[in-house]
N, C-alpha and C positions, 0 to 999 in steps of 0.2 A: 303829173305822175313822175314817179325819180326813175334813173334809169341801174337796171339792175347793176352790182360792184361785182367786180370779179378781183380778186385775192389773191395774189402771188407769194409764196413765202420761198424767202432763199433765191440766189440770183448766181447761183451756179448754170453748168450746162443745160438743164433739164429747164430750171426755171425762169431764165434769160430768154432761152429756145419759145416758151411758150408764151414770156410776155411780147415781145421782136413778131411773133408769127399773128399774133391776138389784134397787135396794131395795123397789120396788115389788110389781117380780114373782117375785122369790123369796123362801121363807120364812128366817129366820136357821139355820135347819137343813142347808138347800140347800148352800150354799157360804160363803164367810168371802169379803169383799171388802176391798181395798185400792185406796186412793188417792193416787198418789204423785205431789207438786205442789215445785215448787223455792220457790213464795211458799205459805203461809197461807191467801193467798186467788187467790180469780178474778176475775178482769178481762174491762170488756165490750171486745173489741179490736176493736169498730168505731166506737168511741169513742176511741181511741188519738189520732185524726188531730185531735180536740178539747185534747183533752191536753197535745198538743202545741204546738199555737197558744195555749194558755192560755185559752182560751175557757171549759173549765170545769176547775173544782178537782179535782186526782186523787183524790181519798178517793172521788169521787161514780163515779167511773166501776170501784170493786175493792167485790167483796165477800166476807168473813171467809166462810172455807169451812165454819169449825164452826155458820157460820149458816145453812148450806142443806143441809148433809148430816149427818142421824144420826152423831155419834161414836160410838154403840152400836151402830150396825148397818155401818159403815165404819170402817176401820182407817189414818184421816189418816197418813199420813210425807210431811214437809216435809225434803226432799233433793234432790238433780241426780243425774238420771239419765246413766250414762259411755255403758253399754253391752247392748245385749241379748243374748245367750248362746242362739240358739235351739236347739240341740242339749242342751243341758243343761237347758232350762225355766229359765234366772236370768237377772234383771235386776241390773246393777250400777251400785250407788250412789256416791256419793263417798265415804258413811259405815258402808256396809251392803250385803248383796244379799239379793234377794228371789229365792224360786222360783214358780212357776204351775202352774196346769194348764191357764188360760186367761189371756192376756195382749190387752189392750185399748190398741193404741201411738196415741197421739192426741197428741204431744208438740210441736205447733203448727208455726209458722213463723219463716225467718229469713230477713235479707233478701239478694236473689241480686242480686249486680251485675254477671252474664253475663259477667264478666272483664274491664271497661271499666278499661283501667289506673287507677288510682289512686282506683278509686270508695270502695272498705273503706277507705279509710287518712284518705282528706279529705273524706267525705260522712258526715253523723249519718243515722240511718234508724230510721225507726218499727219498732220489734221488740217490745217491750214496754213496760209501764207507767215502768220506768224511764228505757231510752231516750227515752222520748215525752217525759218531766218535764224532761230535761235537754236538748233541742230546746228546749222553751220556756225555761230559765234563761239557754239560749245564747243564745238571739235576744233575751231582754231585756238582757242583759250587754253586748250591740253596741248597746244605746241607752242603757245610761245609761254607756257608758266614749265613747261619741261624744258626750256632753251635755259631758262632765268632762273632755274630751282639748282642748291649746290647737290643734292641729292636726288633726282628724279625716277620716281617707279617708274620702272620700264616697260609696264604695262598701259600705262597712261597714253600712249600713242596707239593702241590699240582701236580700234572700230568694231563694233560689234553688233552687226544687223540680224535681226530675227524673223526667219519668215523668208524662206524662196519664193516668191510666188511673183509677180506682175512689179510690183513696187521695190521688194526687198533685192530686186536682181537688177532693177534698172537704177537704183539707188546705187550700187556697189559698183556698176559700169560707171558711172560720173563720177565716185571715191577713186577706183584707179587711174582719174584723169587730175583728180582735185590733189590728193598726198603729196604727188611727186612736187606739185608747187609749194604747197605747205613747210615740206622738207626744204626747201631749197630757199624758199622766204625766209625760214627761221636758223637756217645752216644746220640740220640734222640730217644726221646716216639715215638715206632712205632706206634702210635694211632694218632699221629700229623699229619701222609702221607697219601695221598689221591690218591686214582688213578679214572680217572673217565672218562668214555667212553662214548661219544654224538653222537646219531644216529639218522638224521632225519626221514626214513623210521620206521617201525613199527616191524620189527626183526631183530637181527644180524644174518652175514653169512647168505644171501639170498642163496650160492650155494651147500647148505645142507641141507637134510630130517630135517623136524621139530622136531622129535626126537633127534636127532644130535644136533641140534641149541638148545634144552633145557638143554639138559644134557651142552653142555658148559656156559652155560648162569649162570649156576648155581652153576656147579665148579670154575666159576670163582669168583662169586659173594660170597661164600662160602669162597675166599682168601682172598676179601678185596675190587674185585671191585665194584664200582658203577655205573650200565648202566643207562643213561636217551636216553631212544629210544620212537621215533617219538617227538625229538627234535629239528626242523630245527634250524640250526645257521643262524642268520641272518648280525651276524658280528663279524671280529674278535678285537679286541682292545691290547694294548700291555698287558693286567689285563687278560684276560682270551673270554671267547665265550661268546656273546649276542645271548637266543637261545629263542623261545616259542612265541606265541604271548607276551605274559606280558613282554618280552625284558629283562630275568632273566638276571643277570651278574656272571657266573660261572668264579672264579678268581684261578691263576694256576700262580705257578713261571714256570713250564714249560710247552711251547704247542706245541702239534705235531699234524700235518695234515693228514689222511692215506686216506681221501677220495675219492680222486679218480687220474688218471695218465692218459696223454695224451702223444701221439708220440713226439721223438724230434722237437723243433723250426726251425731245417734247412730243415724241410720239407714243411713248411709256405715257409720261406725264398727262398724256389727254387721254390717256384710257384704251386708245387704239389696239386691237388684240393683234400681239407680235409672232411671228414665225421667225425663229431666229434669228430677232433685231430688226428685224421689216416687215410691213406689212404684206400682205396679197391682195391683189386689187385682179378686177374683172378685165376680159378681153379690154372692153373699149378706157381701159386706164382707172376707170372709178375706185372706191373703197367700197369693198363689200357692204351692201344693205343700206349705203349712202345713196342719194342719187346727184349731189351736188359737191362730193371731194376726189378731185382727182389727186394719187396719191404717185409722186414719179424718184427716178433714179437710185441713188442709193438707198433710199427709205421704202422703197417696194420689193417686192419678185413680182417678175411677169413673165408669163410659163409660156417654154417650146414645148408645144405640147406635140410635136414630131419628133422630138427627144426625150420626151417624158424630164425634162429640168427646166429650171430658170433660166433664162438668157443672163451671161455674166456680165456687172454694173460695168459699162464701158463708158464712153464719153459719146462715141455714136450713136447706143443706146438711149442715153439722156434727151440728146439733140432728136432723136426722132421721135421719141416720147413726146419731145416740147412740141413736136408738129403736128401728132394727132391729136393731140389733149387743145390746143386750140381749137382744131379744125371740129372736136366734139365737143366744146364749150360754146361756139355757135352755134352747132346743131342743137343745139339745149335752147339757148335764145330763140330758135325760131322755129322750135317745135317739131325738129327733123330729127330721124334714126341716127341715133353716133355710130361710128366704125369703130371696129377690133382692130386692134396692135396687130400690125404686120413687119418683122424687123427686117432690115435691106441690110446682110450681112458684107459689107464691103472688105472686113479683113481683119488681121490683128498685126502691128508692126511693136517690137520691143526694142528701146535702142539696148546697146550695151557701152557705152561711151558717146565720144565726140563722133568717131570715123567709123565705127562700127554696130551689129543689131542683127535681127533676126524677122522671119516674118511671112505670113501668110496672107496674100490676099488674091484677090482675081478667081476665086473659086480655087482654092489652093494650089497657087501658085507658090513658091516657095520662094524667098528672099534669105541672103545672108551678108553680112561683110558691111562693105562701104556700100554696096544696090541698096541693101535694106537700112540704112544708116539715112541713106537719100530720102529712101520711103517716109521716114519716121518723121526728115524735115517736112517734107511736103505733105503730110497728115495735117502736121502741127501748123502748116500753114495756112492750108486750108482752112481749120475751127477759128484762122483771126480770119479770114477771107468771110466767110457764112456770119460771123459778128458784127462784122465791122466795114467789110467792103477794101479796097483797095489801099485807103489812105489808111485803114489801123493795120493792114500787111507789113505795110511800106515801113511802119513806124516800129514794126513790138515784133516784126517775122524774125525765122533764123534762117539769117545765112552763113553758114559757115564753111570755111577752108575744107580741104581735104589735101 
């Protein structure tokens, strides 16, 4: 008799999280698992926004999958996934199809630009490791072709990030640490670079105490940046954002999107019915009316329902996702009740740079400055601490000066 396959797709937080915890609690007798990732390795993708301002070296932020998951007890395929087949249990590859008897869809995010004309065509966006690499090539490219050009638009050093929210503000914190070296590498007046952050709502970081959101508002603006908040873009053009009633034309040699992320496309693609780019799955992680797909992190909502809202796609979120959605993937195999999603709200920390940040945690405790600067390393060190153990801390942690 074979032993049932359990189906991992995507080796992000969520889905790392649950293959790591799967090996744990089943014996290799149990079931045969599979891991199916389009890179080798995983990447921390809240360090993308790093990545991307160049702040830190990509190698430091991926780590080789054969170095945190048993090749003997996980069956690695390095493929893109097209499509999921749930009537038939297969997943299709670009190269191959797999079948299941349990399927783990964690297949991350992508970025949604709510149909703002011309946002996918003339905005870069933080999507992955690669995206991110090539934001930063871009944005050095406009300083050293403005050092070398006899003519250079003056606009061309501009930065132009879209979207206050979690991403678009921790992006612009590492731009006011990344320009001044740019400038200085390439011999240009720091006074020529702009950085400038457009936010159609009426504050940044919605998911912080107003106090919190001032004080950054202000440390940032105190570096260099320039917020225009409750400025809807109305379009993007290859020159920069069309925002305001009056159809202002904010010009940027380089623009990035941070506004908002929707579940992967192979979730359209397999027929999956979308709430806003994601699915909604059951307390215990399932897909509605499914009894064998668990559907997790960016590609779900999973409802406070003591709040009456989703809980927001965090990286904690993901990671404890990966620990029930195991822990009810066994209960499947041996014929026991699964548990409901219970989230262990530890906190929220935002850096705003190298030395500073912002931050709630400990049942809102409040953090600001270089404390919650601290926080944000030792978060971040932690998710390689839970991966990888001591020796990938050692290797890929931040430690950094103050």
């Amino acid at each position: 008799m074979s032993k049932p396959k359990i189906v991992v797709l995507g080796a992000g937080y969520a889905g790392l999280a649950t293959t790591r915890r799967l090996t744990q609690k089943l014996m290799p007798e149990e079931a045969d698992i599979v891991l199916v990732n389009k890179h080798n390795y995983h990447y921390e993708s809240t360090w993308l926004h790093e990545v991307a301002a160049g702040t830190i070296n990509h190698n430091q932020a991926r780590v080789m999958l054969s170095d945190v998951v048993n090749p003997r007890r996980v069956d690695l395929i390095y493929d893109i996934v097209v499509e999921v087949k749930k009537d038939e249990n297969t997943v299709v590859l670009e190269n191959s199809e797999l079948t299941y008897d349990y399927l783990v869809f964690a297949l991350g995010f992508e970025s949604n630009d709510f149909g703002i004309k011309g946002m996918g065509e003339n905005a870069l966006a933080i999507e992955d490791m690669d995206s991110s690499r090539f934001i930063n090539e871009h944005m050095e490219y406009q300083f050293a072709k403005y050092k070398n050009e006899e003519n250079p638009e003056e606009h061309s050093l501009n930065i132009l990030v879209g979207g206050a929210g979690f991403t678009g503000v921790e992006l612009v914190g590492e731009l006011v640490e990344r320009v001044p070296q740019l400038c200085n590498k390439y011999d240009i007046d720091p006074g020529k670079a702009h950085i400038i952050n457009v936010e159609a709502a009426p504050s940044i970081l919605p998911m912080f105490d107003e106090d919190l959101v001032e004080y950054a508002k202000k440390s940032l603006e105190d570096r260099g940046v320039e917020f225009r908040i409750g400025a809807p873009i109305s379009e993007c053009i290859p020159e920069g954002f069309v925002v305001g009633e009056d159809e202002e034309l904010i010009k940027a040699g380089t623009i990035v999107w941070t506004g908002g992320v929707k579940g992967s496309s192979v979730l359209e693609k397999s027929g999956f019915e979308l709430t806003k780019g994601k699915v909604n799955v059951q307390p215990d992680l399932r897909l509605e009316a499914e009894e064998n797909i668990f559907v997790l992190g960016d590609c779900s909502w999973v409802w406070n329902h003591e709040e009456d809202q989703p809980y927001p796609p965090t990286a904690q979120l993901a990671v404890q996702e990966g620990d029930v959605t195991a822990r009810n993937v066994k209960a499947l195999l041996r014929n026991d009740p699964t548990d409901d999603f219970v989230f262990n709200d530890k906190g929220t920390v935002a850096s705003l740079g190298m030395t500073d940040g912002i931050g709630s945690v400990f049942n809102n405790y409040k953090l600001q400055g270089k404390s919650a600067a601290a926080m944000k390393k030792v978060v971040d060190n932690q998710s390689l601490f839970m991966l990888g153990g001591p020796k990938l801390l050692l290797k890929k942690g931040k430690v950094r000066p103050f």
